[in-house]
C-alpha positions in Angstrom: 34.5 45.6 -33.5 35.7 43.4 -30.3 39.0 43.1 -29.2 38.9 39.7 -30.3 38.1 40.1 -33.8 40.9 43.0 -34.0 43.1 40.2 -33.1 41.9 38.0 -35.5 42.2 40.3 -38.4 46.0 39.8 -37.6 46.1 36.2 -39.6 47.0 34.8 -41.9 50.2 35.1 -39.1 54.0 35.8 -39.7 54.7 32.2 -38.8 51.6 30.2 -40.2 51.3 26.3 -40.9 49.1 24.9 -43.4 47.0 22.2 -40.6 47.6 18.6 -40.4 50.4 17.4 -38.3 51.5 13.5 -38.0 49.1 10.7 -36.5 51.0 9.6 -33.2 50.7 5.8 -33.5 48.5 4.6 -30.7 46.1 6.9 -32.9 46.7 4.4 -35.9 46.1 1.8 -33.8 43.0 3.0 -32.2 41.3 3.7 -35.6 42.3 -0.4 -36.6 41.0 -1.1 -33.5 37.3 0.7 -34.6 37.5 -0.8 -37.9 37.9 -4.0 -36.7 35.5 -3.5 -33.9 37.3 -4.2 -30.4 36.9 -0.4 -29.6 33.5 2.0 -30.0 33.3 5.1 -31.8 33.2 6.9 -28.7 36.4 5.1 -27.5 37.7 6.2 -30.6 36.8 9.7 -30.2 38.6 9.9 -26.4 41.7 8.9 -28.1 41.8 11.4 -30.8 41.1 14.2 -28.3 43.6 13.4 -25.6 45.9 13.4 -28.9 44.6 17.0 -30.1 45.0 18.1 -26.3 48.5 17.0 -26.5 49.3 18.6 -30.2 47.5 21.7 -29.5 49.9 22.0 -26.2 52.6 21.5 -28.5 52.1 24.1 -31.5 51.7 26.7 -28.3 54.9 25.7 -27.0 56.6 26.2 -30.3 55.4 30.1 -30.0 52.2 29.7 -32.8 49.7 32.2 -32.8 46.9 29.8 -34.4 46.8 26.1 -33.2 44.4 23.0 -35.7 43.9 20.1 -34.2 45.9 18.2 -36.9 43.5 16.9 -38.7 43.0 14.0 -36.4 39.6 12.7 -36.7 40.0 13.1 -40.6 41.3 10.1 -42.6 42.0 12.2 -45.7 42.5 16.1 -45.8 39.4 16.7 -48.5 37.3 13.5 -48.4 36.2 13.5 -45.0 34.6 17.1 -45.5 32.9 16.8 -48.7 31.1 13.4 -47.9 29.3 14.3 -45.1 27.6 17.0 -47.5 24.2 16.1 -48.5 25.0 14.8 -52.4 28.0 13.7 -51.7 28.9 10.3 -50.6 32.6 8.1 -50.8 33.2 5.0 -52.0 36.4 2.7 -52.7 37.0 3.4 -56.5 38.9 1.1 -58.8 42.5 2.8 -58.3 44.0 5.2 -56.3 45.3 8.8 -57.7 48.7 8.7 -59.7 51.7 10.5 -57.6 55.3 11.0 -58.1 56.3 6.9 -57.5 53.3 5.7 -56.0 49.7 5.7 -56.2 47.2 6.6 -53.7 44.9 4.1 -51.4 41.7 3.8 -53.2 39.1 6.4 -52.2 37.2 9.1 -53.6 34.0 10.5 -53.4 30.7 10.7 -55.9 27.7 13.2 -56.6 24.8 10.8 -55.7 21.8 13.2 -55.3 21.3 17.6 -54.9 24.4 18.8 -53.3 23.4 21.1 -49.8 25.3 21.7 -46.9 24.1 18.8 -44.2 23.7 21.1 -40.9 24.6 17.8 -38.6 28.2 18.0 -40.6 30.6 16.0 -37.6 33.0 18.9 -38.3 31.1 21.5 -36.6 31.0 19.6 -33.4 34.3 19.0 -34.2 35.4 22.8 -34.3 33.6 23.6 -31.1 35.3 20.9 -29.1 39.0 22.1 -30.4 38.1 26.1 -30.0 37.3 25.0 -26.1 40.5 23.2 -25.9 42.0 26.3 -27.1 40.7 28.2 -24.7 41.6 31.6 -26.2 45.5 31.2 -25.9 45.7 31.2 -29.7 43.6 31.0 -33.0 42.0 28.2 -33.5 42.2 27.7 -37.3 39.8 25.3 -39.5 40.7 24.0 -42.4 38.6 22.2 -45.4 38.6 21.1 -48.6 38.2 24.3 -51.2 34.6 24.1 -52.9 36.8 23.4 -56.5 37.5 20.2 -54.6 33.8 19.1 -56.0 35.0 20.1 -60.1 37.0 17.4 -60.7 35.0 15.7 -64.0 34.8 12.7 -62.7 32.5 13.9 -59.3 29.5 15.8 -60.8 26.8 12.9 -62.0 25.9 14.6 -65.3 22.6 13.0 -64.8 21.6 15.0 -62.1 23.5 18.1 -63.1 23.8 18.0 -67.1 24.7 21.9 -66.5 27.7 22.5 -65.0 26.0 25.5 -64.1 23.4 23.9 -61.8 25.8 22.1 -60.2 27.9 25.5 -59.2 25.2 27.1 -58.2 24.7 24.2 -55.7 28.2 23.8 -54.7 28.6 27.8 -53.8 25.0 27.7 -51.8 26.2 24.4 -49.6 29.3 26.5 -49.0 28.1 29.8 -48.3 25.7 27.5 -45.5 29.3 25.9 -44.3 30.9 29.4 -44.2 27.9 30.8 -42.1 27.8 27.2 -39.6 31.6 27.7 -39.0 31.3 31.1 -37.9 28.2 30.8 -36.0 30.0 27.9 -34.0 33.3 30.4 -33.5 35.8 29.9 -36.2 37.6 33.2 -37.3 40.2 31.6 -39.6 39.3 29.1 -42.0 41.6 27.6 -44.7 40.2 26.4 -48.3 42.7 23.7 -49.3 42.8 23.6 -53.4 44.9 21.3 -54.9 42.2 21.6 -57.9 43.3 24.5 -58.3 47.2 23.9 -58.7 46.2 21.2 -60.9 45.2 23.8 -63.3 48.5 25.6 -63.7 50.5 22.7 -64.1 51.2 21.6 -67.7 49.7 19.1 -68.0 45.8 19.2 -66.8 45.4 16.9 -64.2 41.4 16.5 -64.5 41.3 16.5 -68.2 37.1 17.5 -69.1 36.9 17.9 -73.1 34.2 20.0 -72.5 36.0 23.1 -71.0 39.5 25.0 -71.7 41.7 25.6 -69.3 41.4 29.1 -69.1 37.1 28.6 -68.7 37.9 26.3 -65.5 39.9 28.7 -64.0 37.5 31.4 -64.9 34.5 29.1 -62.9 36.9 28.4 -60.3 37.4 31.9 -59.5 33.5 32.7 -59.5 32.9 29.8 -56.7 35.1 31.0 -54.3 34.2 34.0 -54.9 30.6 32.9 -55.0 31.5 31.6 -51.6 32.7 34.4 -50.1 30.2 37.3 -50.7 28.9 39.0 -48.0 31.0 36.7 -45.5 31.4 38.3 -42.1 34.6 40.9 -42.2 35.9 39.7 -39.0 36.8 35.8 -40.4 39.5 35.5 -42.1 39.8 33.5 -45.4 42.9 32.1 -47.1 43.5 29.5 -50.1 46.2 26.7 -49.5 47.1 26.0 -53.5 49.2 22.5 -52.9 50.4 20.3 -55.9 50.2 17.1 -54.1 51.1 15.5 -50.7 51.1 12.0 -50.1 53.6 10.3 -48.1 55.9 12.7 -49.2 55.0 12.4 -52.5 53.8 14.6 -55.1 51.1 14.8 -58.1 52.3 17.8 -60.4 54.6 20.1 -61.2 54.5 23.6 -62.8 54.5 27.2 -61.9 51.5 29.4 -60.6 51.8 31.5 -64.3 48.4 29.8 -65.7 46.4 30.6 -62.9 48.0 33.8 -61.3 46.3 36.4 -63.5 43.2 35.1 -62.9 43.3 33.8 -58.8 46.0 35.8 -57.5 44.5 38.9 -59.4 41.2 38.7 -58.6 40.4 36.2 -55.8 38.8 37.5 -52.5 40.8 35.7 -49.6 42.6 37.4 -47.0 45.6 35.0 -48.2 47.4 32.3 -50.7 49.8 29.8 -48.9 52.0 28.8 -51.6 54.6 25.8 -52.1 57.3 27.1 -53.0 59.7 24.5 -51.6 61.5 23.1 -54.6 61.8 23.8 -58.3 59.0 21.9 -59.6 57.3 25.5 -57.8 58.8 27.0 -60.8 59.6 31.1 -59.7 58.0 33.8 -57.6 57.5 35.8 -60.6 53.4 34.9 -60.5 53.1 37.0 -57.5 52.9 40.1 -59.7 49.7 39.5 -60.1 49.1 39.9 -56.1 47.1 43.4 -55.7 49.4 45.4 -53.7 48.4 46.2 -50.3 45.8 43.2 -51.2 45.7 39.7 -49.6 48.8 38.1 -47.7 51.0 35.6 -49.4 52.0 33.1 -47.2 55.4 31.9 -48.6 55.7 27.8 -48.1 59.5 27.7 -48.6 60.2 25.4 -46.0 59.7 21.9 -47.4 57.3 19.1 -44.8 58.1 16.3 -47.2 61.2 15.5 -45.4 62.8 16.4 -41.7 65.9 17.9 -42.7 65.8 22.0 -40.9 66.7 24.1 -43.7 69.7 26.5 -43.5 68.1 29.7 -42.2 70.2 32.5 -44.3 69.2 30.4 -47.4 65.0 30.7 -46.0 65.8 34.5 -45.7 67.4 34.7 -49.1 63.8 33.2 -50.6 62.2 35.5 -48.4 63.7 38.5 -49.5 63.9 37.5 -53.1 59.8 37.4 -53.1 60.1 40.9 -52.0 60.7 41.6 -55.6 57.2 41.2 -56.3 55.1 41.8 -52.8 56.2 43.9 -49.9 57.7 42.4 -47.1 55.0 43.4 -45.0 52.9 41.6 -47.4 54.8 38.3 -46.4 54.3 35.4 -44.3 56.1 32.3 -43.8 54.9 28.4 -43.4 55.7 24.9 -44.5 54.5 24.0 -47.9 52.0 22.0 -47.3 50.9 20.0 -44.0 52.5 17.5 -42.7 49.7 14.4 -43.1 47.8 15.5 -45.6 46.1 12.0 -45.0 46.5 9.3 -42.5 49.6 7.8 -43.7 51.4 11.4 -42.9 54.9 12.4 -44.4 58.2 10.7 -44.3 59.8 12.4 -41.1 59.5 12.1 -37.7 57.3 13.8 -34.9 60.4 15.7 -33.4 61.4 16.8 -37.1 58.4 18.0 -37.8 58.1 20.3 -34.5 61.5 21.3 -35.0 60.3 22.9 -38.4 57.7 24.5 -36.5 59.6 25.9 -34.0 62.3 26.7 -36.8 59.5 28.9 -39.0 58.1 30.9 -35.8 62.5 32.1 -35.3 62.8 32.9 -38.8 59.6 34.8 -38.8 60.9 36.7 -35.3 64.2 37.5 -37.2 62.5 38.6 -40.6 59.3 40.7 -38.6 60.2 41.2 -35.6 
């Protein structure tokens, strides 16, 4: 094994962050500019990178061990993946998703044809260019949308997939093929965010499909990511983000992780779970029983990204410790709940809040592990 994978088998990291981080404005006003056709996509593209240059210079400076590059060619955290797969394509739809207040910009995406992975996918090229910005001074983490991201009912075109089993099968292969073009183009840390997932535990069923229990979606759930993940390489690293909602510092659901935990803490093969655990629609840690000891990392989000307020840090330790009732400290990590802009419109806080968080989870992570 190289050095370099030795160090990579260190993440998920004591102080960890979930991946997007806040558009800076003259990057909302370069991608109006594109859509309105004053500036080219390659003028686009400049702008975003001298912005990840910038960000990535920043989550170093804050004492990170892994750097993303935000999330800043991405419009949404999940669509911008899954609709450059071949199948897959987005559309405007009739309304936006329901959150806590507010509902979501109209998007979503569509099964159209045979899902595959599309080799050309942008966010290979995308990796490469951010690893080489990098350079080796940290991990360069990719994140993307968790294959269950596909099982909402309303995706899979019945006509084309009448068995939901087909349409698995199909799902896992194009992500087995995404999992093996990641790590052929460098990436040792990659993130599957699941709000899918989340949705299942909460009370009531976000994606309500007649045909299936609850407990039967988890169980498919669980085989695609583990589907996924057979045979992947031993030196990348795997975690599972599991995030209720985030959307201008809104929310989509509530409920504790005890519907799902048996099942996906218990048995799921990632390296790690980041968690929200921010508020008390989290419910409690008791869930993590179900975390095989000595088993994958659970990386604690106790620190909230909705808002900018620093939390008190003897309060953070106090969660921290009171986990340790159900996983060993050495076990623990520590990370905002969920990112920052989980889409373009990013969070209500500031850019200097929201590094100030950062830079307040890498202390209390020094304090707690040393």
């Amino acid at each position: 094994m190289t050095n370099q994978s030795t160090t990579l088998t260190k993440a998920p990291f004591r102080a960890d962050h979930v991946g997007s981080l806040l558009r800076p404005e003259n990057l909302h006003n370069a991608r109006t500019d594109f859509k309105e056709g004053s500036i080219t996509a390659e003028q686009l593209r400049k702008i975003e990178t001298q912005e990840i240059k910038r960000i990535v210079e920043k989550q170093l400076d804050v004492g990170l061990d892994l750097v993303t590059d935000g999330e800043f060619r991405r419009t949404w955290w999940h669509f911008d993946f899954l609709e450059h797969l071949n199948g897959i394509e987005g559309y405007v739809s009739k309304e936006g998703r329901p959150f806590q207040g507010v509902q979501t910009e109209r998007y979503n995406v569509r099964n159209t044809g045979k899902i595959s992975f599309n080799p050309d996918h942008p966010f290979i090229r995308d990796f490469i260019e951010l690893n080489d910005i990098v350079g080796g001074r940290a991990v360069a983490k990719q994140t993307i949308p968790s294959p269950n991201q596909l099982f909402p009912s309303e995706i899979r075109n019945k006509e084309i997939y009448p068995d939901i089993e087909e349409y698995a099968k199909d799902v896992i292969q194009a992500y087995r093929d995404a999992v093996k073009a990641f790590y052929d183009a460098g990436v040792r840390y990659l993130q599957f965010d699941d709000v899918y997932i989340a949705g299942l535990s909460s009370a009531k069923l976000p994606h309500s499909d007649d045909e299936f229990s609850r407990q039967e979606l988890i169980d498919l759930a669980l085989r695609v990511v583990n589907g996924v993940l057979e045979d992947k390489p031993e030196d990348l690293i795997v975690t599972t983000h599991l995030c209720r909602g985030n959307y201008r510092s809104a929310w989509s659901f509530e409920g504790s992780y005890a519907h799902i935990a048996p099942t996906l803490f218990a048995k799921e093969k990632v390296d790690g779970f980041f968690l929200e655990y921010d508020d008390n629609r989290s419910g409690d840690f008791k869930p993590l029983e179900h975390i095989p000891n000595g088993g994958a990392k659970v990386i604690l989000g106790v620190v909230t990204s909705k808002n900018g307020e620093v939390e008190a840090k003897e309060a953070i330790k106090a969660r921290i410790q009171e986990a340790t009732k159900y996983v060993p400290l050495e076990q623990l990590c520590l990370s905002p709940q969920c990112g920052f802009a989980s889409t373009h419109h990013g969070n209500e806080l500031t850019e200097e809040q929201q590094w100030d968080k950062l830079k307040f989870i890498v202390d209390v992570a020094k304090e707690i592990w040393g």
